[in-house]
C-alpha positions as CSV (number, residue, x, y, z in Angstrom):
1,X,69.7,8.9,-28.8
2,X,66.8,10.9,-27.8
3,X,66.6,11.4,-24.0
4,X,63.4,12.0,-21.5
5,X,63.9,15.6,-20.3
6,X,61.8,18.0,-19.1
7,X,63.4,20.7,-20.7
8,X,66.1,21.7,-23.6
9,X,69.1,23.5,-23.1
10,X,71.2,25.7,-25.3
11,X,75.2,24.8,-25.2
12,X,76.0,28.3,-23.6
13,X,73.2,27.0,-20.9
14,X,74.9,23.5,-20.3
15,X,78.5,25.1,-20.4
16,X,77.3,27.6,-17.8
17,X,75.3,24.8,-16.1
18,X,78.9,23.0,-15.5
19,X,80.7,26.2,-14.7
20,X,77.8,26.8,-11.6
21,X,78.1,23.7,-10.2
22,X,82.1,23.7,-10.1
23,X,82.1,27.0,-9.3
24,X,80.5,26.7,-5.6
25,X,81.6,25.4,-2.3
26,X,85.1,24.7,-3.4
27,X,85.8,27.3,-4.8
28,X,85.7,29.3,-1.6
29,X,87.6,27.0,-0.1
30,X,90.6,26.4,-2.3
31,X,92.2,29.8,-1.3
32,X,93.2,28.7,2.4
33,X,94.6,25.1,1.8
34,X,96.8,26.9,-1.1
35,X,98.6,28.9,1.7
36,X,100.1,25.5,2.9
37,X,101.4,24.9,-0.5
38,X,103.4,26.5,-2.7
39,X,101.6,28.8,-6.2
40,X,103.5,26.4,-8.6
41,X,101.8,23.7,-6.7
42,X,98.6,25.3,-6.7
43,X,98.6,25.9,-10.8
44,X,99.6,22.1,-12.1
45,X,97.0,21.1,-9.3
46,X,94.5,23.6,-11.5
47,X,95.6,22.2,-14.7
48,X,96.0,18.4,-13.5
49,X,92.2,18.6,-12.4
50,X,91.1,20.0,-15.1
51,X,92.5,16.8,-17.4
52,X,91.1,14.5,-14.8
53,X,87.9,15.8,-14.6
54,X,87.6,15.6,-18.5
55,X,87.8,12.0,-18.8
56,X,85.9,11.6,-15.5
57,X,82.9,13.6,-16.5
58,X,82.5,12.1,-20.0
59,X,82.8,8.9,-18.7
60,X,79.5,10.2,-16.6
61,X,77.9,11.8,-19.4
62,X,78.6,8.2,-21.5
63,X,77.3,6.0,-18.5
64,X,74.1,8.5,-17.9
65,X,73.8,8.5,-22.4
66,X,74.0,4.6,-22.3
67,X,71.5,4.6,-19.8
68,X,68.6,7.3,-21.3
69,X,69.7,10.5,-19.0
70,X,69.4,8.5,-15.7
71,X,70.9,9.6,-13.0
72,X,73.6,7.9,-11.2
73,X,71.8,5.4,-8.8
74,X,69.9,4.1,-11.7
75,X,72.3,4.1,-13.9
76,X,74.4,1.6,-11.1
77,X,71.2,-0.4,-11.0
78,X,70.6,-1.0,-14.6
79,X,74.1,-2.2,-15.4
80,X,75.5,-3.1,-12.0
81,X,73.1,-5.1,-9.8
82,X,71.2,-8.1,-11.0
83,X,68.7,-10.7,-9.1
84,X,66.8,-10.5,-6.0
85,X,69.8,-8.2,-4.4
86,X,68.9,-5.4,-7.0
87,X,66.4,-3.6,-4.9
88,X,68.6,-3.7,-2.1
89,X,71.6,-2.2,-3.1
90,X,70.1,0.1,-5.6
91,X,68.7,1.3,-2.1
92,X,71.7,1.4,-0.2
93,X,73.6,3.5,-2.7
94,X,70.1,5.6,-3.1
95,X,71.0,6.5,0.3
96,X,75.0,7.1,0.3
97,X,74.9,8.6,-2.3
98,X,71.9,10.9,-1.3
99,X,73.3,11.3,1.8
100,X,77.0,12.6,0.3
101,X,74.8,15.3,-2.0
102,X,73.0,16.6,1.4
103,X,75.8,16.7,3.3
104,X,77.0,19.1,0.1
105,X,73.6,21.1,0.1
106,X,74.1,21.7,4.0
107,X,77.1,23.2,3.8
108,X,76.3,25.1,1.1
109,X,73.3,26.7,3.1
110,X,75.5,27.1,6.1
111,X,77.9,28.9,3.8
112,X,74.8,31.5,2.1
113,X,73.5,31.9,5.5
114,X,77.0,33.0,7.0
115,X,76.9,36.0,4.0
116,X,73.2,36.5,5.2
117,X,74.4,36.9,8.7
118,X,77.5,39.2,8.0
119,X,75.3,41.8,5.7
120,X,72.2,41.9,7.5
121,X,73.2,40.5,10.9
122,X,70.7,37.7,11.4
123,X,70.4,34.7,13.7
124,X,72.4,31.7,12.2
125,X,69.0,29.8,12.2
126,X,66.5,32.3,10.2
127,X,69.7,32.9,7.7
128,X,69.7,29.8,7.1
129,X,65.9,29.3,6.5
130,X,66.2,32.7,3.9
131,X,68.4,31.5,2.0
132,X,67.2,28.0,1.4
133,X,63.5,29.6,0.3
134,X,65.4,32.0,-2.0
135,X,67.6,29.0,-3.4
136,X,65.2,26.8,-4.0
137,X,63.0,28.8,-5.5
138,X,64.5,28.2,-9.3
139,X,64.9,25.1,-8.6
140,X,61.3,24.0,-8.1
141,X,60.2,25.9,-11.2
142,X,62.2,23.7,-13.2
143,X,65.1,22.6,-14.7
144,X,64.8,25.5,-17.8
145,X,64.7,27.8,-14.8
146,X,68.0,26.5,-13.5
147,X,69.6,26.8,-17.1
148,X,68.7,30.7,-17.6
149,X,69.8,31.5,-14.3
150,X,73.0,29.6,-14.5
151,X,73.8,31.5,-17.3
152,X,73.1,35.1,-15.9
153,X,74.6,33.8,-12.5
154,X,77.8,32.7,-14.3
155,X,78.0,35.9,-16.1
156,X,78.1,38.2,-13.2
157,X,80.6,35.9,-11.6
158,X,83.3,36.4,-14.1
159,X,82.7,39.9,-14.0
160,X,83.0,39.9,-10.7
161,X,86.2,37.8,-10.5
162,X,87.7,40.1,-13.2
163,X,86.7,43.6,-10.7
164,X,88.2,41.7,-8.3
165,X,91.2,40.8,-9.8
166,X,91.8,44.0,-11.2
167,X,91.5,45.5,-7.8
168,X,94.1,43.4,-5.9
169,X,96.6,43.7,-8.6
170,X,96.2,48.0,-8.1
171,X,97.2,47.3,-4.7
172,X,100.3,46.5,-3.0
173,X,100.3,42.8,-3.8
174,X,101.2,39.9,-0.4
175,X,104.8,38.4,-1.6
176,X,103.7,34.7,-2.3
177,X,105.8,33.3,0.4
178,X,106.7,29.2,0.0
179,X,105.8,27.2,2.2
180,X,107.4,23.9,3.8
181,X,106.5,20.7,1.5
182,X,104.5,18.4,3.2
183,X,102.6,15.3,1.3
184,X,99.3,16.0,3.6
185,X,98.9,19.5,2.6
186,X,99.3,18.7,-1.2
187,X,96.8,15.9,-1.0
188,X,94.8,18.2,0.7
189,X,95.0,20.7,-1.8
190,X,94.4,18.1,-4.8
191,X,91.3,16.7,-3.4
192,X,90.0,20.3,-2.8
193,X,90.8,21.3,-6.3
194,X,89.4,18.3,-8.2
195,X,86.1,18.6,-5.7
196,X,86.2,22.3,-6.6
197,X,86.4,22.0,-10.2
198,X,83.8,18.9,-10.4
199,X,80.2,18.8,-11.7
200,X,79.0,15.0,-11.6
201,X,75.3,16.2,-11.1
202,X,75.7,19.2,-13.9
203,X,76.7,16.8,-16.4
204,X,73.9,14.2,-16.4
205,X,71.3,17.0,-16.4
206,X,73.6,18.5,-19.8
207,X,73.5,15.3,-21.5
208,X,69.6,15.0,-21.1
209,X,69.1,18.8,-21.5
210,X,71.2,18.3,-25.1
211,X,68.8,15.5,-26.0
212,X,72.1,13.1,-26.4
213,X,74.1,15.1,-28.7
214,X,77.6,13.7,-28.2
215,X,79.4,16.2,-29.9
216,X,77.9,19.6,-28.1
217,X,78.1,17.3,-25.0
218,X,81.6,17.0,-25.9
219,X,81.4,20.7,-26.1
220,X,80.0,21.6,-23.2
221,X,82.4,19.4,-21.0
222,X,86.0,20.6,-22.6
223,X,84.3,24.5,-22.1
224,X,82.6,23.8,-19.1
225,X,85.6,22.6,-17.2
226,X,88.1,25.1,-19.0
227,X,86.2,27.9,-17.7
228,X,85.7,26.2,-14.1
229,X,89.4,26.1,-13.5
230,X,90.7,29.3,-14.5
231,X,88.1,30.8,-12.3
232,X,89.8,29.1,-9.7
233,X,92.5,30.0,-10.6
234,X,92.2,33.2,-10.7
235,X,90.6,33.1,-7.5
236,X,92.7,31.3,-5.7
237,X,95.7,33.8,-6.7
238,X,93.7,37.1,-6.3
239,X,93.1,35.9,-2.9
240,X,96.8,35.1,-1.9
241,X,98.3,38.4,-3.6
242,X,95.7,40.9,-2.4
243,X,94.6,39.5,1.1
244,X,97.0,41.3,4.3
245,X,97.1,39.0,7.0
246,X,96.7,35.1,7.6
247,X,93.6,34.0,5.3
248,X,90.7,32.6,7.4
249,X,89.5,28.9,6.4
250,X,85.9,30.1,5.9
251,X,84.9,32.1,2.4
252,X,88.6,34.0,2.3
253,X,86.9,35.6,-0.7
254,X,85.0,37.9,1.4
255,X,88.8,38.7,3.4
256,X,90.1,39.6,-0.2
257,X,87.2,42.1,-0.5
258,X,88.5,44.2,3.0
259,X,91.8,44.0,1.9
260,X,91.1,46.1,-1.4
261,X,87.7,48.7,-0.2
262,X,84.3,48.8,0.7
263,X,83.5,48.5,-3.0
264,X,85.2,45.0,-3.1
265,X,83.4,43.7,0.4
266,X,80.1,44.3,-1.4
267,X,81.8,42.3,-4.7
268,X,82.9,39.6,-3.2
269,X,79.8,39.4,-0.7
270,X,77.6,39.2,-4.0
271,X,80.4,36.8,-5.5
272,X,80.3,34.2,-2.7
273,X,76.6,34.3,-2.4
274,X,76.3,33.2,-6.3
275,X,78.7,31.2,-5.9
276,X,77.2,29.3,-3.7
277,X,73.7,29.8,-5.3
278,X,74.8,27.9,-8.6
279,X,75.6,24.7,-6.6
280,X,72.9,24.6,-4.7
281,X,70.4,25.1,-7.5
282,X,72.7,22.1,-9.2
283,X,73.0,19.8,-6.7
284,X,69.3,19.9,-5.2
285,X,68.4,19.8,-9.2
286,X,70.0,16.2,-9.1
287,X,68.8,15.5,-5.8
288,X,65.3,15.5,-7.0
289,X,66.0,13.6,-10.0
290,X,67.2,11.0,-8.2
291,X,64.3,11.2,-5.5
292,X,62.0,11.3,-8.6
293,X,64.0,7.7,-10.3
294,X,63.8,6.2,-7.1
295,X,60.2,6.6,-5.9
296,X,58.2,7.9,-9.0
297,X,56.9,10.9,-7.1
298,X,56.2,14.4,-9.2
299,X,59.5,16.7,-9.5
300,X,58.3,19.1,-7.1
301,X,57.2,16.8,-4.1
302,X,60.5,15.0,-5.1
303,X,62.4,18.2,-4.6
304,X,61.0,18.7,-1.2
305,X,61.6,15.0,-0.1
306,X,65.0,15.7,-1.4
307,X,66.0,19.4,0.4
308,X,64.0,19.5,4.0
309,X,66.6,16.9,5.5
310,X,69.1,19.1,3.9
311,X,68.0,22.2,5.6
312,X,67.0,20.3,9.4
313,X,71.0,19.0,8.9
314,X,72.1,22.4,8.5
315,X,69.8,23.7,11.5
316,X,71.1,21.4,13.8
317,X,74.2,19.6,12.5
318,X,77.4,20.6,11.9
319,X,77.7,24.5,11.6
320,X,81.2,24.6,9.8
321,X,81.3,25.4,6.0
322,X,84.5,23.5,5.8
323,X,84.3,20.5,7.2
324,X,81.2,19.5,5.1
325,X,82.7,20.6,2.2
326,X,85.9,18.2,3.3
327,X,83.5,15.3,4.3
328,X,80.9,15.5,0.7
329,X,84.1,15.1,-1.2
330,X,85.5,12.3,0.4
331,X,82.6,10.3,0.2
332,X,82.0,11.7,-3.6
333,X,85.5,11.1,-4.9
334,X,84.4,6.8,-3.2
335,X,81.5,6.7,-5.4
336,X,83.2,7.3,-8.1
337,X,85.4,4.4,-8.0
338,X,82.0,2.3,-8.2
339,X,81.1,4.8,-11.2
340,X,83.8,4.0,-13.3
341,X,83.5,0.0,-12.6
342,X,80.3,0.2,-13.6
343,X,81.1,2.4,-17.1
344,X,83.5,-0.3,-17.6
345,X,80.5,-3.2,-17.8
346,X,78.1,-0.5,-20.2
347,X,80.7,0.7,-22.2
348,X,81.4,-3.3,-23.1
349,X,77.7,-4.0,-23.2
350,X,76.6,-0.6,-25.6
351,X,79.7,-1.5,-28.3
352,X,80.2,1.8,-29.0
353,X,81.7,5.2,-27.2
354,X,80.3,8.1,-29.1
355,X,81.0,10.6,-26.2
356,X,84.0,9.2,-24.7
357,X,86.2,7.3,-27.5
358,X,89.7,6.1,-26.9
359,X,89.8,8.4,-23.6
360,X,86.5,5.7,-21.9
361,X,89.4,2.9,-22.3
362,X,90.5,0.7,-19.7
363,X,94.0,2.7,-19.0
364,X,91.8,6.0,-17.8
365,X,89.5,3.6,-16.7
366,X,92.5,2.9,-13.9
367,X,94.0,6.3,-14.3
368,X,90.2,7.3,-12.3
369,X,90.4,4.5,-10.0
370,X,93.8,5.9,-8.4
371,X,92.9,9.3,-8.9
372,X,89.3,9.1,-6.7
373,X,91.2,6.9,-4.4
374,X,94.2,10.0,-3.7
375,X,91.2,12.4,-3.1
376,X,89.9,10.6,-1.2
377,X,92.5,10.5,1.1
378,X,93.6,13.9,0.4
379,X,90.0,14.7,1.8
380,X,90.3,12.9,5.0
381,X,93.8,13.7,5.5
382,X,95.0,16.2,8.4
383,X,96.7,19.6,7.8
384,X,100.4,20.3,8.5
């Protein structure tokens, strides 16, 4: 099926353009809810995600494929909503699920703007503005743009996480102390991990940058995600073997990096800011797609309709990194539920599953259900 895209990608490009957007704002934050858990808690949480994901995000692709590269909102109003209501709710989930990506994109300028302030010891409020101009600045070239510098972005970060690694393991190592069970922490730490190692708005923009090809979207998804959670992974252990002292909530990738040297500070300073760089060029990506669907403006007026709420939020809403990290993936992990109800009704009307296949079938059609519904309590969830 040929699909209406503005621009082709290669299959490293849409790989690399998952690995970015999983890569981001939960990746940083992983580290401190695995210090309420134990490490073999925090590695069949990796690998569980990493299955979960996989079905979830070819069930997207399939949806957004069965649907001629459309993003999610029009994808629930083409197969979900019929008669005179149509316009309404394809509005009202316009705007929740809008409002759970900006919620995201806040937090991830709050998060750039915090490395901002540490290197060059700016005002909160002009860090914040720098970074959004030197974010979006890919992303309203184009969606080509964000491919090629996905890739080089994703590149650096795994060499990066390798220094990294390599430089906590030459020190004394932290004994990986275990901690108490407690079903809140774990719930925690699954929600994180799944919202860590997701990519819903990476995926749509793969399956139209691949013009429909279900096998290299295939591909792209199995790599995508492999390489999204041993980055995590690795992360996530890195931090709680080379880190002295209690590890701090916000980016404890940075507290890994004055554990080891100065060398490492400036690492993990470059690795959080990427990090963080490769979501937001993601996630606003979408965010004007799904401006553009909605209101048929031009991609880069839709991109600025899209991202200046996102930035006045992060001006003078909530300042902390974590809690709207914690609150976009609660409300994400909700809209999936609705998601995979609606696959349920295309996959039935299409006749066919060339992405998904036996995996798109009602038993991981459930298996999703329960799985959104646990992160989203894990998300909301307090810490013990």
């Amino acid at each position: 099926m040929n699909m209406k895209s503005e621009a082709k990608l290669t299959t490293f490009e849409a790989i690399c353009m998952i690995v970015g957007n999983s890569i981001g704002t939960g990746i940083i934050a992983v580290p401190y809810l695995a210090t309420k858990n134990s490490a073999l808690d925090v590695v069949w949480m990796v690998a569980l995600a990493y299955l979960i994901n996989v079905i979830l995000h070819l069930i997207i692709a399939e949806l957004s494929y069965n649907n001629g590269g459309a993003q999610l909102v029009k994808s629930f109003e083409g197969e979900l909503f019929h008669g005179i209501a149509k316009k309404v709710f394809s509005w009202v989930v316009f705007a929740v699920y809008g409002l759970a990506i900006m919620v995201g994109v806040s937090g991830n300028i709050n998060g750039g703007a915090q490395i901002f302030t540490n290197w060059f010891g700016m005002p909160m409020w002009a860090a914040q503005l720098v970074y959004y101009v030197i974010a979006g600045c890919v992303v309203f070239t184009g969606m080509k743009a964000v491919g090629i510098a996905q890739k080089y972005a994703v590149i650096l970060l795994i060499g990066i996480a390798a220094a990294m690694t390599a430089g906590a393991l030459l020190h004394p190592v932290t004994p990986l102390e275990p901690s108490e069970f407690h079903w809140n922490n774990l719930l925690a730490l699954y929600s994180m991990v799944v919202f860590a190692t997701s990519a819903n708005q990476a995926v749509i923009q793969v399956v139209k940058g691949l013009d429909g090809d279900p096998r290299r979207i295939r591909k792209a998804v199995l790599i995508g995600f492999g390489l999204s959670s041993v980055l995590v992974l690795i992360v996530t252990m890195s931090v709680l073997l080379g880190t002295k002292g209690e590890i701090n909530k916000e980016l404890a990738y940075m507290q890994l990096g004055e554990s080891i040297g100065r060398w490492a500070v400036i690492l993990a300073g470059i690795f959080s800011l990427f990090a963080l760089l490769t979501t937001f060029w993601s996630n606003t990506l979408a965010l004007r797609d799904v401006v553009h669907e909605q209101i048929n403006a031009g991609n880069r007026i839709s991109w600025l309709i899209a991202t200046v709420p996102c930035i006045l939020f992060a001006l003078f809403g909530v300042n902390s990194f974590i809690i709207l990290t914690r609150i976009m993936s609660g409300v994400v992990v909700l809209v999936s539920v609705m998601l995979v109800l609606t696959y349920g009704k295309s996959r039935r009307k299409a006749g066919a599953s060339p992405i998904c296949g036996v995996i798109g079938t009602a038993p991981f059609q459930i298996l999703m259900v329960i799985s959104t519904i646990v992160s989203a309590i894990g998300s909301l969830v307090p810490l013990s």
